[in-house]
C-alpha positions as CSV (number, residue, x, y, z in Angstrom):
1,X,10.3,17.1,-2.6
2,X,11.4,16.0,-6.0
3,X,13.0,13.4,-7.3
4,X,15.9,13.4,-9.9
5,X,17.5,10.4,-10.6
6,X,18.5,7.0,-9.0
7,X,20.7,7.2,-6.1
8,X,19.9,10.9,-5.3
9,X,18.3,12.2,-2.5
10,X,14.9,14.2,-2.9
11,X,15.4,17.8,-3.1
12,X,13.3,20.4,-2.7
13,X,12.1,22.3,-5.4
14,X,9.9,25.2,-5.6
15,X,7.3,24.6,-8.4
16,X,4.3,26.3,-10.2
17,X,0.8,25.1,-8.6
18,X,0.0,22.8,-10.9
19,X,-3.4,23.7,-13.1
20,X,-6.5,21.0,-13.5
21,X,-7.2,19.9,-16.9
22,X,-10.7,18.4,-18.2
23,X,-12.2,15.8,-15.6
24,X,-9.0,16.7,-13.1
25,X,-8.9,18.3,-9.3
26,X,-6.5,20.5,-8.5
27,X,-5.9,19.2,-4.1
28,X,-4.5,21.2,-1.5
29,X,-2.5,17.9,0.0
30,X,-3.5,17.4,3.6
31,X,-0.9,14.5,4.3
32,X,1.1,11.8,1.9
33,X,1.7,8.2,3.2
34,X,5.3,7.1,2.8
35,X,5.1,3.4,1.3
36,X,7.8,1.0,0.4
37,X,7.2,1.6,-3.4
38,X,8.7,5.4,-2.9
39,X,11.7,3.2,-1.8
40,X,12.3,0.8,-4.7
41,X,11.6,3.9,-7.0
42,X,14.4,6.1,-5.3
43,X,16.8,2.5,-5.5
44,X,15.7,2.2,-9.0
45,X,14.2,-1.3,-8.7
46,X,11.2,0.3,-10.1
47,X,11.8,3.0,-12.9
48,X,10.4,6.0,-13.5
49,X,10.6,7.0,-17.2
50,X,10.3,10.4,-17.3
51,X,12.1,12.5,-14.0
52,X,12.2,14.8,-12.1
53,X,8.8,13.4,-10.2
54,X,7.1,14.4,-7.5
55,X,6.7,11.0,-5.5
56,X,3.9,10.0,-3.0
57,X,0.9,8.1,-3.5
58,X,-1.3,7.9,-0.5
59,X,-2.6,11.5,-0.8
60,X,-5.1,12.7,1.5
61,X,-6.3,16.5,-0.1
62,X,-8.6,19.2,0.2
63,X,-10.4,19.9,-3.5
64,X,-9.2,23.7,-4.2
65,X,-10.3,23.9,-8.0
66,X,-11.4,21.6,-10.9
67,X,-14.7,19.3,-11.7
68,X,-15.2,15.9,-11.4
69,X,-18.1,13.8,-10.8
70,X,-16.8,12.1,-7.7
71,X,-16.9,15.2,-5.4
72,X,-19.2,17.1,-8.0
73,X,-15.9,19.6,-7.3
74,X,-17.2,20.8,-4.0
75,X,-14.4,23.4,-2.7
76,X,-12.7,21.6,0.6
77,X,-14.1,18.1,0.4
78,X,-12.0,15.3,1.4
79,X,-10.5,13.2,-1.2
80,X,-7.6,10.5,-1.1
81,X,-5.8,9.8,-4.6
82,X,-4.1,6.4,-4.6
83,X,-0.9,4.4,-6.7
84,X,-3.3,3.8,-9.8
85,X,-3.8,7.3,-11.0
86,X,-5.2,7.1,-15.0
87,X,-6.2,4.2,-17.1
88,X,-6.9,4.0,-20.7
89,X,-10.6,2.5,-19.6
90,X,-10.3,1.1,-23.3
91,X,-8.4,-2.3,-23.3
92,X,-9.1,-5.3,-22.6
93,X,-8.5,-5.5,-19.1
94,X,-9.8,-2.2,-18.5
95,X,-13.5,-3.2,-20.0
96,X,-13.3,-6.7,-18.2
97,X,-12.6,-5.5,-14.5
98,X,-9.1,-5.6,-14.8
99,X,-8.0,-2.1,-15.1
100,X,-4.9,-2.6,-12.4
101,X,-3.1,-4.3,-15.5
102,X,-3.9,-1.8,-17.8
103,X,-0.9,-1.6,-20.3
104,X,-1.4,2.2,-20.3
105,X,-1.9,2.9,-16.9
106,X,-0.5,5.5,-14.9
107,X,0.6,5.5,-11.3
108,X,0.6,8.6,-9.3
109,X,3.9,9.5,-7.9
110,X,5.9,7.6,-10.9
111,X,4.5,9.0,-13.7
112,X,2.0,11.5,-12.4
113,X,3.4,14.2,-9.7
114,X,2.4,12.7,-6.0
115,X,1.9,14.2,-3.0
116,X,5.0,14.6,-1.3
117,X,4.1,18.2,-2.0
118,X,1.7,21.2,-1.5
119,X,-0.4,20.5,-4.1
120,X,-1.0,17.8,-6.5
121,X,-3.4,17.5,-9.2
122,X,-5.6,13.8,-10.0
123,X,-8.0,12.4,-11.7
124,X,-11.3,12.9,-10.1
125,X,-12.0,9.3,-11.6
126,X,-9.3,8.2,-9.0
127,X,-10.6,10.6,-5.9
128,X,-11.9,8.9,-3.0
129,X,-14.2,10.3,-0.5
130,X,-12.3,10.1,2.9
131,X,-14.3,8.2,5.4
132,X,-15.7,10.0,8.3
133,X,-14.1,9.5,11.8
134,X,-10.4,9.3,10.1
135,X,-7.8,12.5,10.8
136,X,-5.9,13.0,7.6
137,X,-2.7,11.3,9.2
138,X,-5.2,8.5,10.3
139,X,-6.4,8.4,6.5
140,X,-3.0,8.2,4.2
141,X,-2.1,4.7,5.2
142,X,-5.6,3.5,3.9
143,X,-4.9,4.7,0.0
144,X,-1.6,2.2,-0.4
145,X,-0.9,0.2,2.4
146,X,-4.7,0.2,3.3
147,X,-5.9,-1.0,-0.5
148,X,-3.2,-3.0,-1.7
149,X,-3.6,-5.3,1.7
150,X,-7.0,-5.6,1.1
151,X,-6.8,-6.7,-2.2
152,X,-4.3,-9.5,-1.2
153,X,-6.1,-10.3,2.0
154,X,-9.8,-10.8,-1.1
155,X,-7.0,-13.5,-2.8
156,X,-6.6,-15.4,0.3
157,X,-10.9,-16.5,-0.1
158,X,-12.0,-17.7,2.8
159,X,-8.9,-18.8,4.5
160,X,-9.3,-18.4,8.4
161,X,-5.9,-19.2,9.6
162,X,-3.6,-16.1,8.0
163,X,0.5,-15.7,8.0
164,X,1.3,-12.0,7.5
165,X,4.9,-11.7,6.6
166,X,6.3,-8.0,7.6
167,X,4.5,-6.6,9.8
168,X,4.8,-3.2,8.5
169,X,2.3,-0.3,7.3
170,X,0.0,-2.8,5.1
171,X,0.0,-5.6,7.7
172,X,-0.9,-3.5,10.6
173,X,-4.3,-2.4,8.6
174,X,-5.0,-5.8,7.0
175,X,-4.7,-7.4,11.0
176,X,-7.5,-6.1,11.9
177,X,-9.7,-6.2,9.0
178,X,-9.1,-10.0,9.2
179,X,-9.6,-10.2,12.9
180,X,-13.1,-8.2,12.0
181,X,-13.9,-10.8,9.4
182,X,-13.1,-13.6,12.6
183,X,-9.8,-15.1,10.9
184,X,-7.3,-16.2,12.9
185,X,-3.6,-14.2,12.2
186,X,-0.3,-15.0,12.6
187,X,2.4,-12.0,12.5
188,X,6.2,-13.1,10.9
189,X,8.6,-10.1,11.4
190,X,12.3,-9.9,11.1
191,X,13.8,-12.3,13.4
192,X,14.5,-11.1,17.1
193,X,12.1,-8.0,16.5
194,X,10.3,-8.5,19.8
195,X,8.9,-4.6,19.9
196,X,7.3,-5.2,16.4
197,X,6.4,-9.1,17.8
198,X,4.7,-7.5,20.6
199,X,2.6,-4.7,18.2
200,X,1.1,-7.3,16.0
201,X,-0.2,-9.2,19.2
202,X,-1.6,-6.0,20.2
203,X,-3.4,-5.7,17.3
204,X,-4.6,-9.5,17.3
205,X,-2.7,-11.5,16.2
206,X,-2.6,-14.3,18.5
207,X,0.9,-15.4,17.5
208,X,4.1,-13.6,16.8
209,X,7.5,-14.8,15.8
210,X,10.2,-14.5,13.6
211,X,10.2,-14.9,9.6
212,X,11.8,-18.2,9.7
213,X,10.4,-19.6,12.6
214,X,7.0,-22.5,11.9
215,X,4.0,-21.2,13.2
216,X,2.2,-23.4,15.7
217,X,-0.2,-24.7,12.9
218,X,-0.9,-24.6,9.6
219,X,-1.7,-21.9,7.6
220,X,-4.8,-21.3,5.2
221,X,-3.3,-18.8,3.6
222,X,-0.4,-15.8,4.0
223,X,0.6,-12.6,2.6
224,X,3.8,-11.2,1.7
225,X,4.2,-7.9,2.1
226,X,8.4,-8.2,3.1
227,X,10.2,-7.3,-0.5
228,X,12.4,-10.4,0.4
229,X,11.9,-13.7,-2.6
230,X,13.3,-15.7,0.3
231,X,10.4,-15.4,2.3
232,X,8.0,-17.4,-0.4
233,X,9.4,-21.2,0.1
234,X,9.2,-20.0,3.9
235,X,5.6,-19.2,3.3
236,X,4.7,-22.3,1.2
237,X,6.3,-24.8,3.7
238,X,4.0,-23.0,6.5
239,X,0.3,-23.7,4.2
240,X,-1.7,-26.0,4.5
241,X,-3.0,-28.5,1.6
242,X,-4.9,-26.3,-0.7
243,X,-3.1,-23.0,0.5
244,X,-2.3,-19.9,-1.1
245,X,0.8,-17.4,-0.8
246,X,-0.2,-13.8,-2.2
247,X,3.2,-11.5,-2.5
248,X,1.8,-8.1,-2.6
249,X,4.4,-5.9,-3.2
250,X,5.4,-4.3,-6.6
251,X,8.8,-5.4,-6.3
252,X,10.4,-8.7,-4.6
253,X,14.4,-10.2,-4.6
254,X,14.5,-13.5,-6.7
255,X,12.7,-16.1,-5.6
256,X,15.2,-18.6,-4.3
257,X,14.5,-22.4,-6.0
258,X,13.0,-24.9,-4.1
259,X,11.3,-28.3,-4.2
260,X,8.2,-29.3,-5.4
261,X,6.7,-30.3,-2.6
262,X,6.5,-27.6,-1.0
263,X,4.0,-26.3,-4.2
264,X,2.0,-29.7,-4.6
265,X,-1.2,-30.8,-2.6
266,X,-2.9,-27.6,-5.0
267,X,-1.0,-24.8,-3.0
268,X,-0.7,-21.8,-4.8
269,X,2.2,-18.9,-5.4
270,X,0.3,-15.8,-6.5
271,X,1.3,-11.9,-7.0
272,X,-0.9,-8.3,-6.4
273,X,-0.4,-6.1,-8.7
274,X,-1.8,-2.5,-8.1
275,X,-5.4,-2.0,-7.2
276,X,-8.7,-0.9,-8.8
277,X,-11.4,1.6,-7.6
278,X,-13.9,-1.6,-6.4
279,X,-11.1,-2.1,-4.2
280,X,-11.3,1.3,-2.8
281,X,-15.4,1.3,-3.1
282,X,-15.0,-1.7,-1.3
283,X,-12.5,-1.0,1.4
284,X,-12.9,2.8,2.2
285,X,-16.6,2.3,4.1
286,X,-15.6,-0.9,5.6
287,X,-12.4,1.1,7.6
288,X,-14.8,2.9,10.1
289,X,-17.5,-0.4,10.6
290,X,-14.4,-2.2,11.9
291,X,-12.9,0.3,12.8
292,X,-9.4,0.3,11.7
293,X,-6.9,2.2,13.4
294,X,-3.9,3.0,11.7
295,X,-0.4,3.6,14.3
296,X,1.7,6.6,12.4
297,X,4.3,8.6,12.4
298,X,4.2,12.3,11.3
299,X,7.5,14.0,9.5
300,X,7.3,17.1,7.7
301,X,7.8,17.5,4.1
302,X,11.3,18.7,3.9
303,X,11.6,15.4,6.0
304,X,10.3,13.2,3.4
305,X,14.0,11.8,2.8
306,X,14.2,11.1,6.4
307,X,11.3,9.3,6.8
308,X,12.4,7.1,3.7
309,X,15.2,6.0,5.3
310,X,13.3,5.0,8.6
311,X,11.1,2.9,6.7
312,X,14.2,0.9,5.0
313,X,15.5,1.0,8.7
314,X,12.6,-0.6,10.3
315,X,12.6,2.4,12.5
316,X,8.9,2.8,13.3
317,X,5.7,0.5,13.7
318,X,3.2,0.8,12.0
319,X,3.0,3.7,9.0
320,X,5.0,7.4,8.3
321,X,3.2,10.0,6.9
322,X,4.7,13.0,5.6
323,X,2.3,16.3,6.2
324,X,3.5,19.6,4.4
């Protein structure tokens, strides 16, 4: 399911199976998670420079051909490929630890083919093994939604009272990785979302309420996951003294101005951006010791546009996956 320009619906395409080069894997794709990204790059809000692209970056896939030290190129091993597909492993932020803001860095699904398809070829530098105990449906979620949360949820440090605003496909993982760690969460949704309201309770969250509503205390800490700037005085106004907001999506609407205040007493405004394989080192083994469980929905791959548009709808808890 390609995609050809801003505006445009995906279309399908027949291509050639793509062919591994040096230190690639050529992956039979299993499943794709459908993440919020797909949707700011089909709006345009994030560009991609060089179409038609194959989108999808939460690819679960079966190695079919190609070496790479990671799975040693074993024929049918698991791997999941995530949003940060290539770095220059050069620069400076690549040789101090920082190789999400590479400057040459390539993201899977924007500038690398994805996996909304039947194949997909990736780095084997950027293949994960999948963790045991997860179907691929159950997997996708973890490579996006899964990775990027848990890099946001590192930023909070040792916060124990946690605001999660959108309780989508990232917050539903991140829930109960926090409730493993003993913090305390409190779910924000859009406002009169009771169905949504009630999941995150289910998951434990031990309060649930609507994004503009005050939560019964103070917060340590939150996380942003909403692409809505509005939400961050919201946020701020909620911490604590000390207190950190982390917005963890790649794109957000302007930040609205507010006062002061609501930054001083050493709270702190704070962005994601992308992820790095310790995050996926760190994160992948610890899904089964807690164990997540991730609430999807399947579509099929001609429905990839479909399940787009359910995501923007709000038509689904927890995360879609598309499986060719």
């Amino acid at each position: 399911m390609v995609f050809e320009e801003v505006g445009a619906p995906l279309r399908p395409v027949r291509l050639t199976v793509p062919s591994p080069g040096p230190g690639q894997l050529l992956l039979e794709v299993q499943a794709c998670g459908v993440c919020r990204t797909d949707l700011h790059l089909l709006d345009g809000e994030v560009e991609i420079a060089h179409p038609p692209r194959v989108l999808g970056h939460q690819i679960v896939g079966s190695v079919v051909g190609g070496r790479g030290a990671a799975t040693e190129g074993d024929a049918g091993t698991r791997v999941g490929v995530p949003w940060l597909g290539w770095t220059d492993g050069v620069c400076d932020y690549c040789r101090s630890g920082r190789e999400n803001l590479c400057p040459n860095a390539q993201f899977t699904g924007r500038d690398i083919d994805g996996g909304y398809a039947e194949y997909a070829v990736a780095d084997a530098r950027y293949c994960f093994p999948i963790p045991e105990g997860f179907t691929d449906l159950q997997a996708a979620p973890l490579l996006c939604a899964g990775l990027i949360g848990y890099r946001a949820l590192r930023m909070c440090g040792q916060a124990v009272c946690l605001g999660l605003y959108g309780f989508g496909a990232a917050a539903h993982i991140v829930a109960q990785v926090a409730r493993w760690q003993g913090r305390r969460v409190f779910a924000f949704t859009r406002d009169g979302d009771e169905e949504t309201q009630a999941f995150a309770r289910e998951l434990g969250a031990e309060w649930a309420g609507g994004s503009g509503e005050s939560p019964p205390e103070e917060l340590d800490a939150a996380i942003i996951f909403a692409p809505a700037g509005e939400l961050a005085p919201l946020a701020l106004r909620a911490l604590a003294p000390g207190g950190t907001v982390v917005c963890a999506g790649i794109h957000m609407s302007d930040i609205p101005s507010f006062p002061y205040s609501v930054l001083w007493e050493e709270r702190a405004l704070r962005s994601v951006a992308n992820l790095t394989r310790r995050d996926a080192e760190e994160m992948l083994p610890l899904a089964p010791r807690v164990p997540v469980r991730t609430r999807v929905s399947a579509y099929s791959l001609e429905a990839a546009g479909e399940a787009l548009e359910d995501l923007r709808a709000g038509r689904f808890a927890g995360a879609a996956v598309v499986v060719p």
